[in-house]
C-alpha positions as CSV (number, residue, x, y, z in Angstrom):
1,X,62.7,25.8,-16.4
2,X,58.8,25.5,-15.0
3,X,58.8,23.9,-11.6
4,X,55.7,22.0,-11.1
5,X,54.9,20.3,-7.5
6,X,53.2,16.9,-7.7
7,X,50.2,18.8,-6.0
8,X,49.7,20.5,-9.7
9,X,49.1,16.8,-10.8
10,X,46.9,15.3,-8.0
11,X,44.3,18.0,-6.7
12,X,41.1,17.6,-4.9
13,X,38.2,18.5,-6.8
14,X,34.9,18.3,-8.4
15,X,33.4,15.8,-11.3
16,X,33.0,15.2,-14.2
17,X,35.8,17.0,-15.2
18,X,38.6,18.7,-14.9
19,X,39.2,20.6,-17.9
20,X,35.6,21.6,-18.5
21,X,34.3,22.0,-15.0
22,X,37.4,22.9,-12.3
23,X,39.4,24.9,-15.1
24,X,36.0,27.4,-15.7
25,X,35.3,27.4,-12.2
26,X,39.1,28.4,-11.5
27,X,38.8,31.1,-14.2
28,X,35.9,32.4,-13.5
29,X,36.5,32.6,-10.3
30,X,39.9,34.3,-10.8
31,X,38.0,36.8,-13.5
32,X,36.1,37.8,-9.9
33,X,39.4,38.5,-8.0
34,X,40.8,40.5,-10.9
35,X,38.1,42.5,-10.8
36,X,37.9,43.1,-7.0
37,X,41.9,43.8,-7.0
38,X,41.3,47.2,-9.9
39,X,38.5,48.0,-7.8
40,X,36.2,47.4,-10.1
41,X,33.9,45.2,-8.8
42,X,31.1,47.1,-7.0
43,X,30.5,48.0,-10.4
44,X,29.9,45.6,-12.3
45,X,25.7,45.4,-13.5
46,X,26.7,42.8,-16.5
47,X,28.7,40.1,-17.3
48,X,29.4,38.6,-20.4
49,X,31.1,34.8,-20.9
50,X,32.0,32.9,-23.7
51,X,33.1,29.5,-24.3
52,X,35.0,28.5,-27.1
53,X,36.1,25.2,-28.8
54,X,35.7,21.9,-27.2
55,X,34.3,23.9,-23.9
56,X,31.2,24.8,-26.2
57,X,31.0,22.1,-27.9
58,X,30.6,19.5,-24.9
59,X,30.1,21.8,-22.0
60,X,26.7,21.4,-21.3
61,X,27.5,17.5,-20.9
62,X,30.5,18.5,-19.1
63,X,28.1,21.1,-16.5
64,X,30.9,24.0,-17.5
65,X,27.7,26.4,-17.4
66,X,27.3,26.0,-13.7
67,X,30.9,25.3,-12.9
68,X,31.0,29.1,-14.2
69,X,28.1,30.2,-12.1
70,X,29.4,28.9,-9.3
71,X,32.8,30.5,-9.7
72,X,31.3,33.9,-10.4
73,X,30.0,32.9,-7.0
74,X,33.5,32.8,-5.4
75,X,33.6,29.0,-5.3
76,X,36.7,26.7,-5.8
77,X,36.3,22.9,-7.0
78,X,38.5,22.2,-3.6
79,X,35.8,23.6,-1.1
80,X,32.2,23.5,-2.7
81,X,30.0,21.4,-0.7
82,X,28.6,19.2,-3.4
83,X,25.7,17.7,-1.2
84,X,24.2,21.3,-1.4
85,X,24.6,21.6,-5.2
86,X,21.5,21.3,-6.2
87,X,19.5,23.9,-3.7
88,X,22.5,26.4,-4.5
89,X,21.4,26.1,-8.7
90,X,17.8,25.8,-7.6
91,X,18.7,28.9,-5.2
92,X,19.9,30.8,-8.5
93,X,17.3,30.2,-10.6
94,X,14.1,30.9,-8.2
95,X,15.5,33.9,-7.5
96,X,16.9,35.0,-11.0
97,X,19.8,36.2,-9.0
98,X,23.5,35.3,-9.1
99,X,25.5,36.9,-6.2
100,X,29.3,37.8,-7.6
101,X,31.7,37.0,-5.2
102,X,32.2,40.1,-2.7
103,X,30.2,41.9,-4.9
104,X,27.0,42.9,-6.6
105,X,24.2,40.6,-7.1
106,X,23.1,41.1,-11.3
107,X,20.2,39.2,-13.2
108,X,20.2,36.0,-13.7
109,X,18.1,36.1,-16.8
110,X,19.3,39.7,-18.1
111,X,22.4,40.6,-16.9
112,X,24.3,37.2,-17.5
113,X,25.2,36.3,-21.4
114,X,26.8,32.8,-21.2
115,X,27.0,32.0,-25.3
116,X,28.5,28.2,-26.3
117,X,30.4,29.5,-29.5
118,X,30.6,26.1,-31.0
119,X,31.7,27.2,-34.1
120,X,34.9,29.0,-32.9
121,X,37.9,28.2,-31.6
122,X,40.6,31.0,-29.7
123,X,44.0,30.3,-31.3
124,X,45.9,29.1,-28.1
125,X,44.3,25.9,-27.1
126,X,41.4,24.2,-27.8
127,X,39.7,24.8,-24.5
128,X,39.2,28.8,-24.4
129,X,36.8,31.2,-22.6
130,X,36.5,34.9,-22.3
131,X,34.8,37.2,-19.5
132,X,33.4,41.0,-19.6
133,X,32.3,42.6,-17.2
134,X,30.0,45.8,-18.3
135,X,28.8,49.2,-16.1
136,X,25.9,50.5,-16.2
137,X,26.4,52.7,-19.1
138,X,27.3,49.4,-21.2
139,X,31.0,50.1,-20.9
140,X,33.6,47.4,-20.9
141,X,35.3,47.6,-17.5
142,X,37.2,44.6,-17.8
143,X,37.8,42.3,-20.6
144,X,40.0,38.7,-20.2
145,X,40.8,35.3,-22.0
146,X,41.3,31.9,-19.8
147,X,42.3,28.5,-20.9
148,X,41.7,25.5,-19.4
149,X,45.0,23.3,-20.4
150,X,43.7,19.9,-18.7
151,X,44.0,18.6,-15.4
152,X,42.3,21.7,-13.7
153,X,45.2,24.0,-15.2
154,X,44.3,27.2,-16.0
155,X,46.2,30.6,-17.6
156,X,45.2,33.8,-18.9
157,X,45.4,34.8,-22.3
158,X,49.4,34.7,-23.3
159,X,50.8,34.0,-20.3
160,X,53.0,31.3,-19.7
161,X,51.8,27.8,-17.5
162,X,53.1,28.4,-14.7
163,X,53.4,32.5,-14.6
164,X,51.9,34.4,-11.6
165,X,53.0,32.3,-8.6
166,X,55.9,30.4,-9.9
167,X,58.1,28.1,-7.1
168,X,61.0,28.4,-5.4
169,X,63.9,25.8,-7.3
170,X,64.1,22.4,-6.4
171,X,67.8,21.1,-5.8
172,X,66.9,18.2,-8.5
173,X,64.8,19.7,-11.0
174,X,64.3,17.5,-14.2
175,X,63.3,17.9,-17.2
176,X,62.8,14.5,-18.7
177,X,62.8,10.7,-17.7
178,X,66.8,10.2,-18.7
179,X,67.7,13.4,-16.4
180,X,65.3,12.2,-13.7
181,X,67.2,8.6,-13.7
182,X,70.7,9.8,-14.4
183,X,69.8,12.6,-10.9
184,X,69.0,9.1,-9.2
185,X,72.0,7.3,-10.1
186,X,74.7,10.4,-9.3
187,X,72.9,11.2,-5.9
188,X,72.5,7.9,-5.3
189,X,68.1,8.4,-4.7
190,X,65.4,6.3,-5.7
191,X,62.6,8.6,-7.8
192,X,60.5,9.0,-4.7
193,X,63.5,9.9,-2.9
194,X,64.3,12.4,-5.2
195,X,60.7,13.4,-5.8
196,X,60.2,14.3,-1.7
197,X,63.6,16.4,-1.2
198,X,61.7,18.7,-4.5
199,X,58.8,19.0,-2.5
200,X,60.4,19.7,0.2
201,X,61.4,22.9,-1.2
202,X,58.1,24.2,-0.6
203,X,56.4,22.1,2.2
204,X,58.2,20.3,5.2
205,X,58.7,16.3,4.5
206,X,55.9,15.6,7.4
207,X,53.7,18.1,5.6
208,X,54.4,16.0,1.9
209,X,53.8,13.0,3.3
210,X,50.5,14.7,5.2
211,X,49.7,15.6,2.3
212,X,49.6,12.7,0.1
213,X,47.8,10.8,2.0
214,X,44.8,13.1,2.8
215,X,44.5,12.5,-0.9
216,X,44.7,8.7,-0.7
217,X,42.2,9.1,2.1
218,X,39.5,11.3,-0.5
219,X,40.4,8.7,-3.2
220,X,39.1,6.2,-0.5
221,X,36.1,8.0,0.2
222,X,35.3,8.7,-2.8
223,X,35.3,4.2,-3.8
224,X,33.1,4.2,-0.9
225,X,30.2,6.7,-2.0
226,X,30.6,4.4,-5.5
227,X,29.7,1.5,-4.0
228,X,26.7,2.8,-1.9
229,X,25.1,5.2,-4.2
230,X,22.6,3.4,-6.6
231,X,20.7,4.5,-9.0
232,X,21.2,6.4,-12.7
233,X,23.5,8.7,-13.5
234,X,22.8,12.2,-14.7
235,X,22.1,13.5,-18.0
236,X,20.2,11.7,-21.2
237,X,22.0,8.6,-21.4
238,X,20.3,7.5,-18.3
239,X,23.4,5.2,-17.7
240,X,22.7,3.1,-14.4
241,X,25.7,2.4,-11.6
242,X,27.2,-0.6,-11.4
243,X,29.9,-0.4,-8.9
244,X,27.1,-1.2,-6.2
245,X,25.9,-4.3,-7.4
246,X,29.6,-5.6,-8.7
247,X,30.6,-4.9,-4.8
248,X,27.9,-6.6,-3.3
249,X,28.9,-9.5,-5.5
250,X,32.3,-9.4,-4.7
251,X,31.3,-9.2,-1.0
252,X,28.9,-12.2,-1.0
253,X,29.4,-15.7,0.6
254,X,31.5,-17.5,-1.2
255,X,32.8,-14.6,-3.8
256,X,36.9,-14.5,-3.8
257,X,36.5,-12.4,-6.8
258,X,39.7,-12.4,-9.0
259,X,41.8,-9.2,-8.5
260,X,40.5,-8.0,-12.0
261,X,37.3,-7.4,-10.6
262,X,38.2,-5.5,-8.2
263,X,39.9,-3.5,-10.2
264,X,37.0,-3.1,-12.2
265,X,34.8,-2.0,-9.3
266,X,37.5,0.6,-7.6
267,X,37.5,2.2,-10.8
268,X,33.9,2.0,-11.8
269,X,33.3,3.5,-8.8
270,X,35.3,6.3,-9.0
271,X,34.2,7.6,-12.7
272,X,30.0,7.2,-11.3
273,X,31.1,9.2,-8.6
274,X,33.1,11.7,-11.0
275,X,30.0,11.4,-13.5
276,X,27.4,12.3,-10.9
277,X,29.5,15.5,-9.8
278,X,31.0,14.2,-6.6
279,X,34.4,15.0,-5.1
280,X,37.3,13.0,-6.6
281,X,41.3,13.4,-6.8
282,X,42.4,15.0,-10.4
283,X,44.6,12.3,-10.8
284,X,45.9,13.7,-13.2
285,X,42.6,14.7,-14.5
286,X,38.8,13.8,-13.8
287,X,37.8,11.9,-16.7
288,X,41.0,9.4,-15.6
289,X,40.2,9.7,-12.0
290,X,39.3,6.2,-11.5
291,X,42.9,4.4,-12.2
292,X,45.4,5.3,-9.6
293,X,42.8,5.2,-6.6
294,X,42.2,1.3,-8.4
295,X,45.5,0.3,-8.3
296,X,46.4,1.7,-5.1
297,X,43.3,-0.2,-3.8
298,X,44.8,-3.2,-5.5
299,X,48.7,-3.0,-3.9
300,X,47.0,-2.4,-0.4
301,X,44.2,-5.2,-1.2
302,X,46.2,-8.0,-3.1
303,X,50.2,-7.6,-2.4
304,X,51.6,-9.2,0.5
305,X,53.5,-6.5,2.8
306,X,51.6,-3.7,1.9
307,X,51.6,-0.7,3.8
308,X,51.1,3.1,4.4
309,X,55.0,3.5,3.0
310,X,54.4,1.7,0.2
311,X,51.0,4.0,-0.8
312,X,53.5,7.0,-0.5
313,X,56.1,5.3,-2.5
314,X,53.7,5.2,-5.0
315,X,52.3,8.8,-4.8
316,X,55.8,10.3,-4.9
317,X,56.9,8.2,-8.3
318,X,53.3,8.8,-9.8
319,X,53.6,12.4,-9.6
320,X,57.3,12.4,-11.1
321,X,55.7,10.7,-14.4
322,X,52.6,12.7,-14.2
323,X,55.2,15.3,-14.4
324,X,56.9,14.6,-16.9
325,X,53.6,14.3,-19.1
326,X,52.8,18.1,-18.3
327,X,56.3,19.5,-19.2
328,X,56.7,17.8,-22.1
329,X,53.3,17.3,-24.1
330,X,49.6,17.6,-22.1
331,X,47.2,16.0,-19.6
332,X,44.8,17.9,-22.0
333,X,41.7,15.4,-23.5
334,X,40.5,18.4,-25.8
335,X,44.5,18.7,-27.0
336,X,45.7,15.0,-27.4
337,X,42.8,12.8,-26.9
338,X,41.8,10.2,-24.2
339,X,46.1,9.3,-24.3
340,X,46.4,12.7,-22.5
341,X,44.2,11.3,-19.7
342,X,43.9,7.9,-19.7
343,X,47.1,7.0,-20.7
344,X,49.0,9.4,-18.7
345,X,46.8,7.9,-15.6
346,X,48.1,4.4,-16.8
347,X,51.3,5.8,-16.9
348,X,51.5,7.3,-13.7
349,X,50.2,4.2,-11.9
350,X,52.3,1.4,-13.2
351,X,55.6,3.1,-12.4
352,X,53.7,3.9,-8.9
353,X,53.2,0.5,-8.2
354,X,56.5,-0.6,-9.2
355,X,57.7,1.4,-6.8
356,X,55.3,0.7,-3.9
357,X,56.6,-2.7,-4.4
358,X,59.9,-2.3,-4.1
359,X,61.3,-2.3,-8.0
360,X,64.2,-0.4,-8.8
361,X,64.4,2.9,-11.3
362,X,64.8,1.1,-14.3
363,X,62.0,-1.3,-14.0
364,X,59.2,2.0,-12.7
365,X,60.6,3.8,-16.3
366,X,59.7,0.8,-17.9
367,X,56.1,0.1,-16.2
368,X,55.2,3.9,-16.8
369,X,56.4,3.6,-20.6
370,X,54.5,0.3,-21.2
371,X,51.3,1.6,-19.6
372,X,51.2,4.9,-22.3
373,X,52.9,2.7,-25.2
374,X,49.8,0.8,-25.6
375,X,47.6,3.4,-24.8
376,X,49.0,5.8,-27.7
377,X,46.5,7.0,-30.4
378,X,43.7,6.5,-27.5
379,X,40.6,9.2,-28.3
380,X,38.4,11.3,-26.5
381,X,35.2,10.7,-28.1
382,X,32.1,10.5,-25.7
383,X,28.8,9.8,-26.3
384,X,26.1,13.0,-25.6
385,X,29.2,15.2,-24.0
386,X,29.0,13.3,-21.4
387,X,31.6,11.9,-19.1
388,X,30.3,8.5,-18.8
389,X,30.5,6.2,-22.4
390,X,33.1,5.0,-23.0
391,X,35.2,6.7,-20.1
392,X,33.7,4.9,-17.2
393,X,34.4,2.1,-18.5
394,X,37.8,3.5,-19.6
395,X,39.0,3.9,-16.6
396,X,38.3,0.7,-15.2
397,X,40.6,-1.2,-18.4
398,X,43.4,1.4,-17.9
399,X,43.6,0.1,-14.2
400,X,44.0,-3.0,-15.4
401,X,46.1,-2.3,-18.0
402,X,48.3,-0.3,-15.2
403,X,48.8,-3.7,-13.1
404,X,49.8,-5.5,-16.0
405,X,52.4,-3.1,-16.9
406,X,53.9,-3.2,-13.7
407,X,53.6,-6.9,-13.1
408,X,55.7,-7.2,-16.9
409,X,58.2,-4.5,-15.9
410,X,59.0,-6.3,-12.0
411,X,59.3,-9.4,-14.5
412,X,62.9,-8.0,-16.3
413,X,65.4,-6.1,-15.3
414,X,64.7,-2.7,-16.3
415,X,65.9,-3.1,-20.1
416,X,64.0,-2.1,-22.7
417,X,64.2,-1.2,-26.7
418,X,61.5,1.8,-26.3
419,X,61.6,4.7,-23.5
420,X,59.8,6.9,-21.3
421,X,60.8,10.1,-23.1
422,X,60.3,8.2,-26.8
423,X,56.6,7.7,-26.0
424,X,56.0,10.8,-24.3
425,X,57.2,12.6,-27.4
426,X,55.0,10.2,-29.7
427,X,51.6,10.7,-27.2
428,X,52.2,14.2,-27.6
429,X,52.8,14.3,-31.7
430,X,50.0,11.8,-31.9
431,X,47.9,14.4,-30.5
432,X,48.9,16.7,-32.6
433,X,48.3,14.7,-35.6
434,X,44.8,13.7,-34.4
435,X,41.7,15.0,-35.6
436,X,40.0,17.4,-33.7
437,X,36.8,15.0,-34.6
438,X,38.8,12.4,-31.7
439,X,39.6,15.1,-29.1
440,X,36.5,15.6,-26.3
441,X,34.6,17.5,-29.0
442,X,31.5,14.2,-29.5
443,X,32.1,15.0,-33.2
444,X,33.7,11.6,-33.9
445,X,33.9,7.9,-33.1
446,X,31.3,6.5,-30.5
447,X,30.0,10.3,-30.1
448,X,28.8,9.7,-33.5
449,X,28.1,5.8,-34.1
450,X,26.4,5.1,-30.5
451,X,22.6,6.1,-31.0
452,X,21.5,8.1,-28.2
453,X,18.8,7.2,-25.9
């Protein structure tokens, strides 16, 4: 049985996305430190990287060529300083030099082969990439295969999720939504309950709680350089901001503004920021980044009694269901479409805002199955590769979508016909069935029908 902590689910990191830009980072990265523990670092004179699959296929749009560079670098999605992004490429490419981490520095130009092998596909996932590293005499010191499985996951070749730094048991590990409920019920806990006693397995309660809402303060941060940066985003679409100007509006004399449009604007200005390469929460992945943050900003903003408790509540019970998506089908957008990320984000925050507000276990099942049951079948198809069209926008009607799930469930008394488990299991064999035209390759739907500019 995999243990996974709720800080696998919610990390800090780096737009505009977590499968194709903190998962090659990560494994590039790790590539580095591989090759520093064998010793074999110092010499290294050429490397070789390869992407495969949907990470070819929309990585330019995605900026997986530099989240590689940088990670070759030594950098981690958690720590680069994204305000001096653009002078460390600009660094790179003046001086035709790329410094490996602890290491050599080798060619830019010559001594770096990054190929986009959009034609092929490795045979684990749909999101694969493989180093070499090469002496001087052309020799292969070192030869691996990474994939990226969604939400800034990453393994090596066969390996098992979760291998190579696997935790300590929980006393209430679950499996699926009926165990996690039926655990409640014998122990007499309430999911967050539950939730913080597994975490604190491997952090103290005050650290959790720390934790959690350092997060909920970067996911604040990150609404407030949304609605103060203007301008376009980057890449050919040349799409403009609006979080700014919907702010101002909400702001101005006279302007209640109904709750949907905040919504709108927490989440809009979440996914610019995560389109323009800023610092966001994976939550549980970038290109879904937007949702949770908006409907935490919407409990704290709009529900009377709101409070710190109530945020953590929500963070706790998010991370179960986020949980639950990883173990038992994928938070993947190249593997089961925007359902994987959207969806599970929808999820996750209508069963956390059931239980910021106080609803019971039944009724936070029964939010977080709503918010993927009308989700399901949901695509990954965006325009140029790029993280922007539809998903901005995406973001912003899965937030609202989230409320409204919650608000139904708090409605009834927890009983419904269809479960949590019942439409995890049909996301994931939806996926499955799926095209791969419809799963963050830009080979099908609007990546095809919307004319670029």
């Amino acid at each position: 049985m995999m243990s996974i902590s709720i800080f696998d689910i919610f990390k800090v990191g780096i737009g505009p996305s977590s499968s194709h830009t903190m998962g090659p980072m990560r494994a590039a990265g790790q590539f580095i430190q591989d090759l520093e523990r064998m010793s074999l670092l110092s010499q290294v004179v050429r490397v070789g990287v390869q992407l495969y699959g949907s990470l070819a296929l929309t990585g330019r749009g995605h900026c997986t060529d530099m989240a590689v560079l940088l990670g070759l670098e030594g950098e981690q999605p958690e720590t680069l300083d994204t305000e001096g992004l653009d002078g460390r490429l600009e660094r790179i490419r003046e001086q035709g030099q790329l410094r490996l981490a602890n290491g050599p520095a080798i060619d830019f130009d010559e001594a770096l082969d990054l190929l986009f092998q959009v034609d092929q596909v490795l045979p684990r996932h749909p999101n694969g990439m493989r180093f070499t590293a090469l002496d001087a005499d052309g020799d292969v010191l070192a030869r691996e295969e990474f994939y990226s499985l969604g939400g800034g996951f990453i393994v090596r070749g066969e390996e098992e999720a979760g291998d190579g730094g696997a935790l300590a048991d929980p006393p209430f590990p679950f499996e699926s939504a009926a165990e996690l409920l039926s655990l409640c019920k014998i122990h007499d806990l309430h999911i967050h309950e539950l939730v913080l006693q597994n975490e604190s397995t491997w952090r103290s309660s005050a650290e959790v709680r720390e934790c959690l809402l350092s997060l909920w303060q970067v996911m604040q941060d990150c609404v407030k350089r949304g609605f103060s940066r203007e301008g376009v985003l980057p890449g050919r679409l040349r799409v403009r901001r609006r979080a700014p100007r919907l702010y101002r509006e909400l702001c101005g004399e006279g302007a209640a503004g109904d709750f949907m449009d905040w919504v709108n604007a927490y989440a809009l200005a979440v996914n610019e920021e995560n389109a323009a390469g800023g610092r966001v929460v994976t939550a549980p992945t970038n290109g879904a980044a937007g949702i949770i943050p908006a409907v935490i900003h919407y409990y704290r903003r709009f529900v009377s009694g709101a409070d710190e408790e109530g945020v953590f509540r929500f963070l706790l019970t998010a991370g179960a269901i986020g949980i639950l998506y990883k173990k038992n089908a994928s938070l993947s957008g190249a593997e089961m479409g925007c359902q994987g990320e959207v969806g599970v984000a929808c999820s996750m925050a209508a069963g956390g805002l059931v239980a910021a507000m106080g609803g019971n276990d039944e009724q936070v099942e029964n939010a977080a199955e709503i918010g993927m049951e009308h989700n399901l079948g949901l695509t990954c198809d965006p325009v140029a590769g790029l993280v922007q069209v539809p998903c901005i926008e995406r973001n912003a009607m899965g937030a609202v979508k989230a409320v409204n799930a919650a608000r139904m469930a708090l409605r009834g008394d927890g009983t419904h016909i269809v479960h949590l488990d019942q439409v995890i299991a049909t996301m994931r064999q939806t996926g499955l069935d799926m095209s791969h035209h419809y799963k963050e390759t830009s080979q099908g739907g609007l990546a095809v029908n919307v004319t670029e500019c």
